[in-house]
C-alpha positions as CSV (number, residue, x, y, z in Angstrom):
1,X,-1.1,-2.1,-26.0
2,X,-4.8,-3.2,-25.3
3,X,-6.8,-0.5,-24.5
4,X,-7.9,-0.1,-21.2
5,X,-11.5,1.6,-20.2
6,X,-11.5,4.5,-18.0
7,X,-13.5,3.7,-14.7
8,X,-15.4,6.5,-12.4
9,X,-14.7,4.9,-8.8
10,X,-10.6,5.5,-9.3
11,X,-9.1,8.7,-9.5
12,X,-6.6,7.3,-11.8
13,X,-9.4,6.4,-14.2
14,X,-7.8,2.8,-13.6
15,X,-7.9,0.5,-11.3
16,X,-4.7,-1.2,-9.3
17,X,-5.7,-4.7,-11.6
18,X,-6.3,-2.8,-14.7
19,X,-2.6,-1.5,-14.1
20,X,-1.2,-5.4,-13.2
21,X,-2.8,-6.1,-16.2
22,X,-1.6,-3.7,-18.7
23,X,2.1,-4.3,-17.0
24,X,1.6,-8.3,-17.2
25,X,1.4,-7.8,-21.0
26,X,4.5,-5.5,-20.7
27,X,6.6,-7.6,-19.6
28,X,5.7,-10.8,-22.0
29,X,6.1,-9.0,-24.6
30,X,8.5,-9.2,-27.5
31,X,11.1,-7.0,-25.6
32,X,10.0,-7.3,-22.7
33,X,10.9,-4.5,-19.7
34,X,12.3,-1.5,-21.8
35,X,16.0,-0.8,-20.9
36,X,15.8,-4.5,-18.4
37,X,14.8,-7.1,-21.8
38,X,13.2,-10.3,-21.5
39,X,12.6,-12.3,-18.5
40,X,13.0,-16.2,-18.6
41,X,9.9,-17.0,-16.2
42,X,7.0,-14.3,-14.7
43,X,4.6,-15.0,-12.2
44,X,1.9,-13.1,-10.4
45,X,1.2,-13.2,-6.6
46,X,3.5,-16.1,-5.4
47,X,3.1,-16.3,-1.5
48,X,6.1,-16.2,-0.2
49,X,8.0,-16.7,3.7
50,X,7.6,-12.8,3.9
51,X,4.7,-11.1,1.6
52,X,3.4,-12.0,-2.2
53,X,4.5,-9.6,-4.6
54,X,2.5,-8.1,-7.9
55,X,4.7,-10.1,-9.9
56,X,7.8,-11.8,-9.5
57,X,10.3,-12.3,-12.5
58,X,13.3,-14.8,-13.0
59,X,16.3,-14.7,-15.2
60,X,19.3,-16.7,-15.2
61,X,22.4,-15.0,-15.0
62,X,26.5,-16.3,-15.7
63,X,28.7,-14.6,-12.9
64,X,31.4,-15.0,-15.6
65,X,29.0,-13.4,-18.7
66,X,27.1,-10.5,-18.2
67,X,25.1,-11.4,-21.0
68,X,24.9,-15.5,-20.5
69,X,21.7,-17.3,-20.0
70,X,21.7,-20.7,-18.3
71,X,21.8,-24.0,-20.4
72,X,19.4,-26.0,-18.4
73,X,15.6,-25.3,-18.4
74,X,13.8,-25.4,-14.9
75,X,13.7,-24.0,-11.8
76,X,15.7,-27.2,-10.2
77,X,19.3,-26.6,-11.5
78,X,19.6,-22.9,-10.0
79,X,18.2,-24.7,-6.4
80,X,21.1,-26.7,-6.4
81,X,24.0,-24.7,-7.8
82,X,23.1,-22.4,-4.8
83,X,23.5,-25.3,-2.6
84,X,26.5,-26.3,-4.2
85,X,30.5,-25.1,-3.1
86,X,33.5,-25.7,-4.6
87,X,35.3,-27.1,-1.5
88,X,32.2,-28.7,0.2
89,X,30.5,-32.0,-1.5
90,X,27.2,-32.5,-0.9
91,X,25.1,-36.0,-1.2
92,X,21.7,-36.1,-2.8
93,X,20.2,-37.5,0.7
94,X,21.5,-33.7,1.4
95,X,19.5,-32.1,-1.9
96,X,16.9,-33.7,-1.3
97,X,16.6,-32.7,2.4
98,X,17.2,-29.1,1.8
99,X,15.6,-28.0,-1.9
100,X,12.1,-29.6,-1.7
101,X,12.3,-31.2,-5.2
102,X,11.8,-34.6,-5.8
103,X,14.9,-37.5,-5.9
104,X,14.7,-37.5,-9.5
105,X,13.8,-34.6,-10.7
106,X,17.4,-33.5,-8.9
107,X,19.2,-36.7,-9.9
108,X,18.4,-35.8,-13.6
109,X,19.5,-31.8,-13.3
110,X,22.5,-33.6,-11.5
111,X,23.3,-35.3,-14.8
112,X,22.5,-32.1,-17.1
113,X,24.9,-30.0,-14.9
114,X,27.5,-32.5,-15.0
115,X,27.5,-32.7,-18.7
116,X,27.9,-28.9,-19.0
117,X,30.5,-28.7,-16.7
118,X,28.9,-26.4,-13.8
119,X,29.0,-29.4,-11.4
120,X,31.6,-32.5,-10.9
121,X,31.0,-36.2,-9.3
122,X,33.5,-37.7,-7.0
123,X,34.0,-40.9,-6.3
124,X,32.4,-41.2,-3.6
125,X,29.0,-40.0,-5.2
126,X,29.5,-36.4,-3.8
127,X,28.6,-33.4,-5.9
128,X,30.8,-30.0,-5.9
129,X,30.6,-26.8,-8.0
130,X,32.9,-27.6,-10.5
131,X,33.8,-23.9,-11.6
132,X,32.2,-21.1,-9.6
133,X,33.2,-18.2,-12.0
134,X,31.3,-20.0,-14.8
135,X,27.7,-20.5,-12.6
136,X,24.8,-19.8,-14.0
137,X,22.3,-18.5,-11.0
138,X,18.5,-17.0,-10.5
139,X,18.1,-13.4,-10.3
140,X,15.0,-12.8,-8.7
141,X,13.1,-9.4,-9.2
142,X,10.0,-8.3,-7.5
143,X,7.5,-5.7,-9.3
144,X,5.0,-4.1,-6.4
145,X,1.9,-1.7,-8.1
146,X,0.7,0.8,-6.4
147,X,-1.4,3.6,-7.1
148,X,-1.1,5.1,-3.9
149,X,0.0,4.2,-0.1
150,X,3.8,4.7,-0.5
151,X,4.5,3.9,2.8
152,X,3.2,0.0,2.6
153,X,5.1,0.0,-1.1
154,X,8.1,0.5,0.4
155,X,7.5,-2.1,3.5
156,X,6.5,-4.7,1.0
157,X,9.4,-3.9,-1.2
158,X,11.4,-4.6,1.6
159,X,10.1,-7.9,2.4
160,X,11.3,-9.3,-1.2
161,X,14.9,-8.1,-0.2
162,X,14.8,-10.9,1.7
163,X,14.7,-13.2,-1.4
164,X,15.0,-10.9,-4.3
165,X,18.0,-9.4,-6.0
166,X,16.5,-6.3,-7.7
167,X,12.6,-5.0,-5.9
168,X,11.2,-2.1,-7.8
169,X,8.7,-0.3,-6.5
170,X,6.0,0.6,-10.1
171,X,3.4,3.8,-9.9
172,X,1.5,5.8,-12.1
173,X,2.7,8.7,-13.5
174,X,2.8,11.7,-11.1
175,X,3.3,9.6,-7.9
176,X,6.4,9.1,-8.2
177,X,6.9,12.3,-5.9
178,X,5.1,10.5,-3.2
179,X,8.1,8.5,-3.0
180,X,10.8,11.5,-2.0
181,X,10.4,11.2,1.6
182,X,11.2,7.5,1.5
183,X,14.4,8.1,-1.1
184,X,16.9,7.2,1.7
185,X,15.2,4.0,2.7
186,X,15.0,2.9,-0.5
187,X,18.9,3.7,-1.4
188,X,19.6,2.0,1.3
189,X,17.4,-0.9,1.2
190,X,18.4,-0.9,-3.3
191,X,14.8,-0.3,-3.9
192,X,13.9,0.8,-7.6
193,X,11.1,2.8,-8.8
194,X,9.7,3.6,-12.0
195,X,6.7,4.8,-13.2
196,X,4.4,3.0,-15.5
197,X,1.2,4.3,-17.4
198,X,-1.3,1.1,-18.2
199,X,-3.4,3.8,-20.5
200,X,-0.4,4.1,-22.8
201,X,2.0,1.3,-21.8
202,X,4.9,3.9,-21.4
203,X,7.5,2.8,-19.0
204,X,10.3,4.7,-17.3
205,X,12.5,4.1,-14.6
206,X,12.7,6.9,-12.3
207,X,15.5,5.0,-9.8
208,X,16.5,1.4,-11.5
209,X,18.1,0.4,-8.2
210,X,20.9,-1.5,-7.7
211,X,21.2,-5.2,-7.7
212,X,22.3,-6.9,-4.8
213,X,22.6,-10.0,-3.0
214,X,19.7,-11.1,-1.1
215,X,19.1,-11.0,2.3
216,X,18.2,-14.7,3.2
217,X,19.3,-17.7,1.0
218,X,16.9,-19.9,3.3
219,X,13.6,-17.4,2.1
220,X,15.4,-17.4,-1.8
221,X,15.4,-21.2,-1.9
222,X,11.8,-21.0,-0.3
223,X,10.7,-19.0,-2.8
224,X,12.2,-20.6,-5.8
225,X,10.4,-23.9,-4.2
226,X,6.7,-22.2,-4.5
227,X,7.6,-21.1,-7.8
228,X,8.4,-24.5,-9.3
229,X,5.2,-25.5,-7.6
230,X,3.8,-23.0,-9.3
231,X,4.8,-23.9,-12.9
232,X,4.3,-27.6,-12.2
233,X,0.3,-26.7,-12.0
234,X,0.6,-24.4,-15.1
């Protein structure tokens, strides 16, 4: 861990962007969140319909496989298996209309998820899920850093719910008390905390949360949209 240089004007002896820093290199590391892993995609400060997190972190997860990763790269495959049912075909005039990705760039995931079985073609050019027990989809998790302020932690926190499976709340070590008086909120709202120390990289989950659904698939598909944007300029 890259040393980090004590500063006078914080009590911390750190500031808030020393600390995003220091937990940027965290989680690209080798192994990644301890006890969480390796995320497939991390980004700092998307703006999203409601707030812009510290960080926001994808992975791709199987709701057949705990442990499966998705097959097909890019942020455009998880848009449309979302869109996607079973029972209810969709045209790509509708894709197109709704995931804010270009014609092609869905015509060709179209083709990948066809090939790998998560989506079928009928014949009349309609596209289905082809087996929802075997779908790969985004899990979304939102990182907010604070060294103080719980209160506006927890309201941001729950902003991501809106779009974000897992939102944990990070603080330095010794804050986490701060957070007591909001512990039923947070239950309630399955708002994680953990406490993180930028000086010596050490990171703990006091309350991992628990992952649930999120609250608007509109504001998840909005901000999967800004983050393809996102890696398109990167």
């Amino acid at each position: 861990m890259e040393e980090i240089k004590r500063i006078s004007s914080s009590p911390f002896g750190y500031s808030e962007e020393d600390m995003a820093q220091a937990f940027q290199r965290l989680l690209l590391s080798e192994n990644g969140l301890p006890s969480v892993g390796v995320f497939d995609a991390i980004y700092r400060e998307i703006t999203c319909q409601q707030g812009r997190p510290d960080f926001i972190a994808l992975r791709y997860r199987s709701t057949k496989g705990e442990g499966e990763h998705m097959n097909v790269r890019g942020l455009v495959a998880p848009a449309i298996l979302q869109r996607l049912k079973p029972a209810a075909p969709r045209t790509i005039d509708y894709l197109v209309s709704t995931l804010e990705f270009g014609r092609e760039s869905i015509r060709r995931t179209l083709r990948q998820l066809i090939e790998r079985g998560y989506v079928e073609q009928l014949e009349s050019g309609a596209y289905r899920l082809a087996n929802v027990n075997q779908i790969h989809t985004p899990e979304i998790w939102t990182f907010e850093l604070k060294l103080s302020n719980p209160k506006k932690a927890v309201f941001q926190a729950q902003q991501s719910r809106a779009y974000a499976e897992r939102a944990i709340i990070v603080v330095p070590p010794g804050q986490e008390e701060n957070y007591e008086r909001f512990r039923e909120t947070m239950q309630r709202w399955h708002i994680g905390l953990a406490r993180f120390d930028p000086l010596t990289g050490i990171f703990r989950f006091v309350r991992k949360g628990k992952r649930s659904r999120a609250l608007s698939p509109t504001q998840q598909i909005y901000t999967l949209s800004q983050i393809a944007r996102r890696h398109e300029r990167e």
